[in-house]
C-alpha positions as CSV (number, residue, x, y, z in Angstrom):
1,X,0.0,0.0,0.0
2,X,1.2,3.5,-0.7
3,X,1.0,6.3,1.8
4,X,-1.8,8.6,0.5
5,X,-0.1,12.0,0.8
6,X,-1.9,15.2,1.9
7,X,-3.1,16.1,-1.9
8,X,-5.4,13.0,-1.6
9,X,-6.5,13.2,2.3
10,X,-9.9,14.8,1.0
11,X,-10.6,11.9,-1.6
12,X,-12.2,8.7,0.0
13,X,-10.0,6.1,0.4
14,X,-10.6,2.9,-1.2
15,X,-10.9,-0.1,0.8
16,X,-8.2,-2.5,1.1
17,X,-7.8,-5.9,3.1
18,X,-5.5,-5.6,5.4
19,X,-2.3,-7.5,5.9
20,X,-1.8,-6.4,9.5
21,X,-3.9,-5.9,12.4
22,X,-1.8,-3.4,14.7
23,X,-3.4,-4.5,18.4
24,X,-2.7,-1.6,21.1
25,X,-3.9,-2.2,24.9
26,X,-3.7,1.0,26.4
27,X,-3.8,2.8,30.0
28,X,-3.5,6.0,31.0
29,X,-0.8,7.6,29.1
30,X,-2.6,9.5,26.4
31,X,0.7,11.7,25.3
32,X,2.5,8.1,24.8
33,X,-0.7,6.6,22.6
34,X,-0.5,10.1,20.1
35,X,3.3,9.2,19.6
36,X,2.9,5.8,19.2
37,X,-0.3,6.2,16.3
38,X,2.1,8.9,14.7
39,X,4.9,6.2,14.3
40,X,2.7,4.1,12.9
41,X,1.2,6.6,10.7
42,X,4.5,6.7,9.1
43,X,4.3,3.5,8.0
44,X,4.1,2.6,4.1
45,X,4.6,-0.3,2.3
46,X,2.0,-2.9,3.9
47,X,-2.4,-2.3,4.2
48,X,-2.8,-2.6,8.0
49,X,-6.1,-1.5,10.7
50,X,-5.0,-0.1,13.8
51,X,-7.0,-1.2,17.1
52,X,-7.0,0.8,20.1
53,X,-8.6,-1.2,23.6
54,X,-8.5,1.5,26.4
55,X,-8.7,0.4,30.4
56,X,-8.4,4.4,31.4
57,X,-10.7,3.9,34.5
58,X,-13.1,6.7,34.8
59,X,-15.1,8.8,32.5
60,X,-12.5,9.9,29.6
61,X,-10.5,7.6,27.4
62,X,-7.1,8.1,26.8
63,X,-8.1,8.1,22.8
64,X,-10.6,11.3,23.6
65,X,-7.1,13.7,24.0
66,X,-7.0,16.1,21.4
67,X,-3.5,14.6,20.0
68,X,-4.4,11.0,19.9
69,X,-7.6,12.1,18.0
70,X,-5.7,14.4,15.7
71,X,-3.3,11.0,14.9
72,X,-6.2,9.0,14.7
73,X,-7.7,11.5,11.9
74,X,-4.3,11.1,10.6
75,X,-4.4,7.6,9.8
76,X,-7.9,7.3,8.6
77,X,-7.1,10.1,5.9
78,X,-4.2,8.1,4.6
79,X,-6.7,5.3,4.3
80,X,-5.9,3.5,7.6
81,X,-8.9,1.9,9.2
82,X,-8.6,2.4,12.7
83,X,-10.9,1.3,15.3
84,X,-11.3,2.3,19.1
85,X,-12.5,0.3,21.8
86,X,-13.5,0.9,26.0
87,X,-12.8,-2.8,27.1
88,X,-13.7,-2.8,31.2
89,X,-13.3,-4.0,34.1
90,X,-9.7,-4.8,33.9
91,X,-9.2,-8.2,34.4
92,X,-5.1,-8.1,33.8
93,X,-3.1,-8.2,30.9
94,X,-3.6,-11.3,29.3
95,X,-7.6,-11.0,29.5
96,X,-6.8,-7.3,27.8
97,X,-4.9,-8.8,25.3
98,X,-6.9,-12.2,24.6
99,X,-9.7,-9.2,23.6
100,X,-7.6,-7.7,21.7
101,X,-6.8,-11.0,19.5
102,X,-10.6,-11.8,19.4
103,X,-11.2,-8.5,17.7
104,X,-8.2,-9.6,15.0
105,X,-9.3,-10.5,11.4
106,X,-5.7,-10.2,9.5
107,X,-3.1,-12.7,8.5
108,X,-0.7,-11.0,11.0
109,X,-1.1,-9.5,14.0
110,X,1.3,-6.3,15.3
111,X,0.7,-6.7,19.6
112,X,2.3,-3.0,19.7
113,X,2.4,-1.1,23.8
114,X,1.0,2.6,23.4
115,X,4.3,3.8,24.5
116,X,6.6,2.9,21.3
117,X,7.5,4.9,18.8
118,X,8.5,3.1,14.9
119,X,10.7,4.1,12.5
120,X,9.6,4.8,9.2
121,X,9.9,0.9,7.2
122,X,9.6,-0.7,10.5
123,X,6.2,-2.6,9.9
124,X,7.2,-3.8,6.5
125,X,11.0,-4.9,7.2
126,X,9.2,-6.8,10.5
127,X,6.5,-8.2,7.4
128,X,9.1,-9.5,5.3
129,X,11.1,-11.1,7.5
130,X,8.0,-12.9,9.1
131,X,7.3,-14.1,5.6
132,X,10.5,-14.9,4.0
133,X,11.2,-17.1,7.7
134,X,8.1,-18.4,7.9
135,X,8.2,-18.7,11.8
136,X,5.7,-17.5,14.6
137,X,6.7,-14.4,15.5
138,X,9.1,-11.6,14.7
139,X,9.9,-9.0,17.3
140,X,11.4,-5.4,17.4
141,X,13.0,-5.1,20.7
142,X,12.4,-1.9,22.3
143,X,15.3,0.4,22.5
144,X,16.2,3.6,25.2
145,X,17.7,5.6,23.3
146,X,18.7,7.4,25.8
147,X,21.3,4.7,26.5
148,X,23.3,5.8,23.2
149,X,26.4,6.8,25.1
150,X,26.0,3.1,27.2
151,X,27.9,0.8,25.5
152,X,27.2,-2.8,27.5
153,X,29.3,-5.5,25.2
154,X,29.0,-7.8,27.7
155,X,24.8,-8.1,27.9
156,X,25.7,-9.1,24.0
157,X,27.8,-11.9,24.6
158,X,24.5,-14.2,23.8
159,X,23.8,-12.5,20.6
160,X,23.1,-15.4,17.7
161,X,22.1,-15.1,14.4
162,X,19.7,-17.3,12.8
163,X,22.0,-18.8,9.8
164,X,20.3,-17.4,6.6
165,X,17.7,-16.0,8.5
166,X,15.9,-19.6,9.1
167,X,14.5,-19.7,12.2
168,X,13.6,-23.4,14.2
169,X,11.2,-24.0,17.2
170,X,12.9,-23.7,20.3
171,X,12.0,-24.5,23.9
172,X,12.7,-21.3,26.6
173,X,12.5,-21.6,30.4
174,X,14.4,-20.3,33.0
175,X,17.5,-22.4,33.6
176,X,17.9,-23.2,29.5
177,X,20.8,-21.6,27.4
178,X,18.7,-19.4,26.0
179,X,17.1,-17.9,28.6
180,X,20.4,-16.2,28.7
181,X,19.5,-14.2,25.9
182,X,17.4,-11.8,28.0
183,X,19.9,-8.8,28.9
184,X,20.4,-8.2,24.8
185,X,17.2,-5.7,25.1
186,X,18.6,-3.8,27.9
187,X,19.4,-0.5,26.8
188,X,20.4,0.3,24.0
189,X,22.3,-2.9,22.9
190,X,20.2,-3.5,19.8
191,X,21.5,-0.2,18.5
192,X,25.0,-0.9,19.1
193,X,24.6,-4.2,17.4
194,X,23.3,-3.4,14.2
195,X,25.8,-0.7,14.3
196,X,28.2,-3.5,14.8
197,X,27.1,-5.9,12.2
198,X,27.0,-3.0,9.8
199,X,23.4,-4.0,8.2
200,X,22.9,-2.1,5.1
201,X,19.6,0.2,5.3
202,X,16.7,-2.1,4.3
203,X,17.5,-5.2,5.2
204,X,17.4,-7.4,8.5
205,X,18.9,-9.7,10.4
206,X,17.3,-12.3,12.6
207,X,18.6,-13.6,15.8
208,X,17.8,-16.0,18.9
209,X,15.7,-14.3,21.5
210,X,14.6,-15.2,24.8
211,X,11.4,-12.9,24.4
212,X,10.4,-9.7,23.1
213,X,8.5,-7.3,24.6
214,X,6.6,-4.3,23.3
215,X,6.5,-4.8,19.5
216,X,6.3,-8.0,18.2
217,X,4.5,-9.6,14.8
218,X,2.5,-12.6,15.3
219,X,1.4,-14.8,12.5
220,X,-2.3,-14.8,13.7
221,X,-2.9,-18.5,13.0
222,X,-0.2,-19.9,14.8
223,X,-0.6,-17.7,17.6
224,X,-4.3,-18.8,17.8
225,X,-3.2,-22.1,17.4
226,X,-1.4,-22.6,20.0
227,X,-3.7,-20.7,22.9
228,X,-3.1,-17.2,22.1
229,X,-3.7,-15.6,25.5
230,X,-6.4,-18.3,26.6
231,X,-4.6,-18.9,30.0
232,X,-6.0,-15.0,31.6
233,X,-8.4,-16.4,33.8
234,X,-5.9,-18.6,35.4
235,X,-4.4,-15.6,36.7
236,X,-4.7,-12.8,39.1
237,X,-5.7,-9.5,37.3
238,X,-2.8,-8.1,38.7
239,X,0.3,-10.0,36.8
240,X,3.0,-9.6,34.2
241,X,5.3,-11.6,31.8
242,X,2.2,-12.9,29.9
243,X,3.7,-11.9,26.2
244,X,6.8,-13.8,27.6
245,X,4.0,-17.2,28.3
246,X,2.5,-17.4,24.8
247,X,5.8,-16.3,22.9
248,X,7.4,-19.4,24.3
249,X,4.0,-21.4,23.4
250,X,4.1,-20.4,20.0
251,X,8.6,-20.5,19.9
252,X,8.4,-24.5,20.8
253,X,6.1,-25.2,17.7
254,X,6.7,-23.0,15.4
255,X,10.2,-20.5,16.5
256,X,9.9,-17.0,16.7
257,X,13.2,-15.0,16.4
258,X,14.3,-11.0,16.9
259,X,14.9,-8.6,14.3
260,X,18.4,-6.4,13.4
261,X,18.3,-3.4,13.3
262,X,15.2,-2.9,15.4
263,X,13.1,0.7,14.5
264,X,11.1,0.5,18.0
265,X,12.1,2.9,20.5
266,X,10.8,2.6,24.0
267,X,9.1,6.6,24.8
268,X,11.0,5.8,28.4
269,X,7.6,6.5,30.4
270,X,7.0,5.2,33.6
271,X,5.7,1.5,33.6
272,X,2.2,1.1,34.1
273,X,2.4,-2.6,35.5
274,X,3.9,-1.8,38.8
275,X,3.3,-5.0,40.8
276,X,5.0,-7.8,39.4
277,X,4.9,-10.5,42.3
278,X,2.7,-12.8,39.8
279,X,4.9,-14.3,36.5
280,X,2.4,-15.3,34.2
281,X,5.2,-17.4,32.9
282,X,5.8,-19.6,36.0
283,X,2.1,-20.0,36.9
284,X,0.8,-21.0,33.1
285,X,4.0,-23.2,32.2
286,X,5.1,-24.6,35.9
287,X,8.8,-22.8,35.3
């Protein structure tokens, strides 16, 4: 799909399938969720619908603030479909996000937080490479970018490529070599990689990953397929590490992999999951 540039905002779109459904839970935080649409916003290259589901407690909706709406005007003028949704009581995470798959009609599926910014070519570098590896899941690690100046070569030891960008089921817990991998997200260590590997501008690499949080590609079907997020009312509302339970359902029967250089910058906000006593990990998978 080609961006529809501002000569065409006042011509209705035509309708297009899309290829991605970009799935945003949101809280609070409406300054973060106006960045976040205007990354996406940049976007070109790949037909995708943007769901919102807010949990904002109270009267006003994080998606009623005069910049997200202004974004959101944004994207349907380019042609973007984008649809909002109130989804209460809060029942944690993983119930927020199981909705959020429900509502999911594409072939891939884009579980983006509303506190991530994209580069321009993100979403279709992250399509390709989903497609050409034919794996689960392909994530952008979020970066601090404020972290530039902190070089941490040895949270990179663990780094791996996946040989010719084929990726193979793996099987993650704590205790397994590959848990390891988690301290490559810290900081800014993605950046300093692909500045390392030298990628040329366009093309990826894919690497072993213990998880990815934030922004990460799901081939719809295979995430449906192996439980999505069914496991939420096994759990407490109050809970985290639930992307980390059903990326390592989906990694052991079909692989999911990381993505070099990675366009998704974390806005640095303060976290909005503040009691993390309950791993959604070690209750659903007994690790």
């Amino acid at each position: 799909m080609t961006l529809r540039w501002s000569g065409e905002w006042a011509v209705e779109a035509p309708a297009e399938e899309p290829l991605v459904d970009v799935l945003i839970p949101s809280f609070g935080r409406p300054a973060e969720l106006a960045v976040t649409l205007s990354g996406l916003a940049a976007q070109e290259g790949v037909p995708f619908r943007v769901i919102v589901s807010d949990q904002t407690e109270g009267e006003v909706a994080s998606f009623t603030a005069p910049a997200v709406r202004a974004m959101v005007r944004v994207l349907e003028a380019q042609g973007r479909h984008v649809r909002l949704e109130r989804h209460l009581p809060r029942r944690g995470l993983a119930e927020h996000r199981e909705y959020l798959l429900g509502l999911a009609r594409a072939p891939f599926v884009l579980f983006l937080d509303n506190d991530v910014w994209l580069e321009p070519g993100s979403l279709g570098r992250m399509c390709k490479a989903l497609q050409a590896a034919g794996c689960g899941f392909v994530g952008s690690a979020v970066q601090g970018l404020s972290y530039l100046d902190d070089r941490r070569p040895h949270e990179r030891t663990e780094l791996a490529l996946w040989p010719g960008n084929r990726v193979q089921p793996e099987r993650i817990r704590p205790g397994t070599a590959g848990f390891a991998r988690w301290p490559l997200h810290n900081a800014a260590n993605l950046a300093h990689a692909a500045a390392d590997l030298a990628v040329p501008p366009g093309e990826w690499l894919l690497y072993r990953v213990a998880w990815v949080g934030g922004c990460v590609l799901f081939d719809r079907e295979s995430l449906v397929e192996c439980g999505g997020f069914d496991f939420w009312d096994r759990l407490p509302p109050e809970h985290a590490g639930e992307d980390v339970a059903a990326q390592w359902r989906v990694m052991e029967r079909y692989g999911g992999a990381g993505i070099i250089p990675s366009g998704a910058v974390h806005l640095e906000a303060p976290t909005t999951v503040t009691d993390r006593e309950i791993d959604a990990a070690h209750v659903i998978l007994g690790q």
